[in-house]
C-alpha positions as CSV (number, residue, x, y, z in Angstrom):
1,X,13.1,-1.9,8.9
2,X,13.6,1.2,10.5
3,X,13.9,4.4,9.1
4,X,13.7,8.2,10.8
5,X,13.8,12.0,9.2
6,X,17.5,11.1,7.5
7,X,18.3,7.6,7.2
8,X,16.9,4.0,6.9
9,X,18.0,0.6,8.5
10,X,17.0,-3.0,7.4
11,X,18.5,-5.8,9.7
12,X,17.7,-9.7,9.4
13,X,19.3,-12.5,11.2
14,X,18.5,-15.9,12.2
15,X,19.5,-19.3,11.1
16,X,20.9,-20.6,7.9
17,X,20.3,-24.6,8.8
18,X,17.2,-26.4,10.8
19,X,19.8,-27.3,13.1
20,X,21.0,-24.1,14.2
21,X,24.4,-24.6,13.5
22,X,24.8,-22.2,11.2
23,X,23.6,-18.4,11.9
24,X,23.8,-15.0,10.2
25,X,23.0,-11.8,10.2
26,X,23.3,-8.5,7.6
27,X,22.5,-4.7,8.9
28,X,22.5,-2.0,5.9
29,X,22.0,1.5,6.8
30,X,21.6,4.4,4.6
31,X,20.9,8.0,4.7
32,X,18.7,9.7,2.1
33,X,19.2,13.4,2.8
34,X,21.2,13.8,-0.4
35,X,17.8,12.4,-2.1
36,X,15.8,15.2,-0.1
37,X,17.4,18.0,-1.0
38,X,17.8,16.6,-4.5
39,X,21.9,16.8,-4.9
40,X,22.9,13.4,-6.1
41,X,25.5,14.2,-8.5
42,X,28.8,15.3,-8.7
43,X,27.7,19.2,-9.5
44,X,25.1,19.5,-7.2
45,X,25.4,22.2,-4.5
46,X,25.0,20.0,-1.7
47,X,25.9,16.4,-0.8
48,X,25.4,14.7,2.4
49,X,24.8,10.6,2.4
50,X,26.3,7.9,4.5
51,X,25.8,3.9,4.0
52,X,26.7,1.5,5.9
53,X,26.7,-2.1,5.6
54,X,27.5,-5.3,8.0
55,X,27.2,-9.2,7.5
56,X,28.3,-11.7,10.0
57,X,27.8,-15.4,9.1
58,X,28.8,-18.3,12.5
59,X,29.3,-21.9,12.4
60,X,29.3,-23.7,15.4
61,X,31.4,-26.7,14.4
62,X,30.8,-28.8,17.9
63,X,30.3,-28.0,21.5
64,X,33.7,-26.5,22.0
65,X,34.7,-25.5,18.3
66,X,33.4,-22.0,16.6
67,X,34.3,-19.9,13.6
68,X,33.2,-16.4,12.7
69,X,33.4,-14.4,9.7
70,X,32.2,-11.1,9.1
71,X,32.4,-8.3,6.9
72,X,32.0,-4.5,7.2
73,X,31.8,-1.5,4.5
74,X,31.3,2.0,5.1
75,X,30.9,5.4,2.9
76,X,30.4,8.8,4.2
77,X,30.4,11.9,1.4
78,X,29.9,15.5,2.9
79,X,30.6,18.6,1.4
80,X,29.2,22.0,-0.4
81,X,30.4,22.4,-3.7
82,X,29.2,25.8,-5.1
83,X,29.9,28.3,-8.1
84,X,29.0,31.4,-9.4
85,X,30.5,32.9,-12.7
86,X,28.4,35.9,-13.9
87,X,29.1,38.8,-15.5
88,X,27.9,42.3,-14.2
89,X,25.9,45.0,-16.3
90,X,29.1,46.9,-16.5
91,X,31.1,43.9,-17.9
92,X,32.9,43.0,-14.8
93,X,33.1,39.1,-14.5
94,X,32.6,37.8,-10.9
95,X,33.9,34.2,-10.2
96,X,33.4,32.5,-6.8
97,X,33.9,29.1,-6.2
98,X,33.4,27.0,-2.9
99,X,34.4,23.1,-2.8
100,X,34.6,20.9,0.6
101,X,33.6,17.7,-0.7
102,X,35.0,14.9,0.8
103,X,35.0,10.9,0.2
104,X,36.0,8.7,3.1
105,X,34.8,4.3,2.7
106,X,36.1,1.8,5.2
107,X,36.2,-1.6,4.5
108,X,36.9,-4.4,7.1
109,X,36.7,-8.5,6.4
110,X,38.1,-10.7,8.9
111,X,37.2,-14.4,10.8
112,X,37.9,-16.0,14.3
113,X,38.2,-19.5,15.2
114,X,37.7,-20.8,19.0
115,X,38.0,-23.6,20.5
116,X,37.6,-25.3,24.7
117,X,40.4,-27.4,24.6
118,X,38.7,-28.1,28.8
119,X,37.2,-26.4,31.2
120,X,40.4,-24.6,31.7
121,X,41.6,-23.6,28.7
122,X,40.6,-21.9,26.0
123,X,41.9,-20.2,22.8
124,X,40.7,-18.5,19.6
125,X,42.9,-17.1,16.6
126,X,41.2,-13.7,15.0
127,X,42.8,-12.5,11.8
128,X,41.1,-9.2,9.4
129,X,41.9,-6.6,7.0
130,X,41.3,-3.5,6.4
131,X,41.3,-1.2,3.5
132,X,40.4,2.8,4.0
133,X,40.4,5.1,1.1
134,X,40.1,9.1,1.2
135,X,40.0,11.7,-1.6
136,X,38.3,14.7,-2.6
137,X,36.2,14.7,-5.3
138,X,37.4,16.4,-8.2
């Protein structure tokens, strides 16, 4: 675990079998400024947090065979959202708004397979996808 003045990271990895055959590993890492400054909801008057996440799992079938699978997911939300209706001792009514808020997640899942077919050749088939969404918050 690992953490610094915005954000925290865990990581663990090793071994799934006693024979080593089967490894994985998992990274998460978060950022608490949001939690600092206290703005964790929608109406708050500053958001800023970030979280990533990343697991990976390998079997090593034989000497020469391999597969791979791993999965990724990401969310980043930034913005000031600010707003100031008052009304002045002379009944004028001031209204000032200020939005920038932004949601961006990433999302990414995929595997490989390799294999030696000898000590000449080799091939591996990786296939993924990927879904991305953006939108401002409303």
């Amino acid at each position: 675990m690992h953490m610094d003045l915005i954000s925290a990271n865990a990581v663990a990895n090793g071994p799934l079998d006693h024979r080593g055959k089967v490894t994985a590993s998992i990274g998460i890492r978060r950022s608490y400024i949001d939690w600092l400054l206290g703005s964790t909801g929608p109406d708050a008057p500053l958001i800023g947090n970030t979280h990533d996440i990343n697991a990976r799992v390998d079997y090593k079938e034989n000497q020469k065979t391999q597969w791979s699978f791993w999965a990724y997911n990401g969310r980043d939300k930034f913005g000031l959202q600010q707003r100031i209706s008052e009304t002045d001792s002379l009944g004028r009514f001031l209204d000032i708004g200020i939005k920038l808020i932004t949601n961006w997640q990433n999302t990414l899942i995929g595997g490989k397979w390799s294999h030696e077919f000898n000590s000449n050749h080799f091939g591996s088939i990786t296939a993924g996808m990927i879904g991305t969404e953006y939108r401002d918050w409303e």
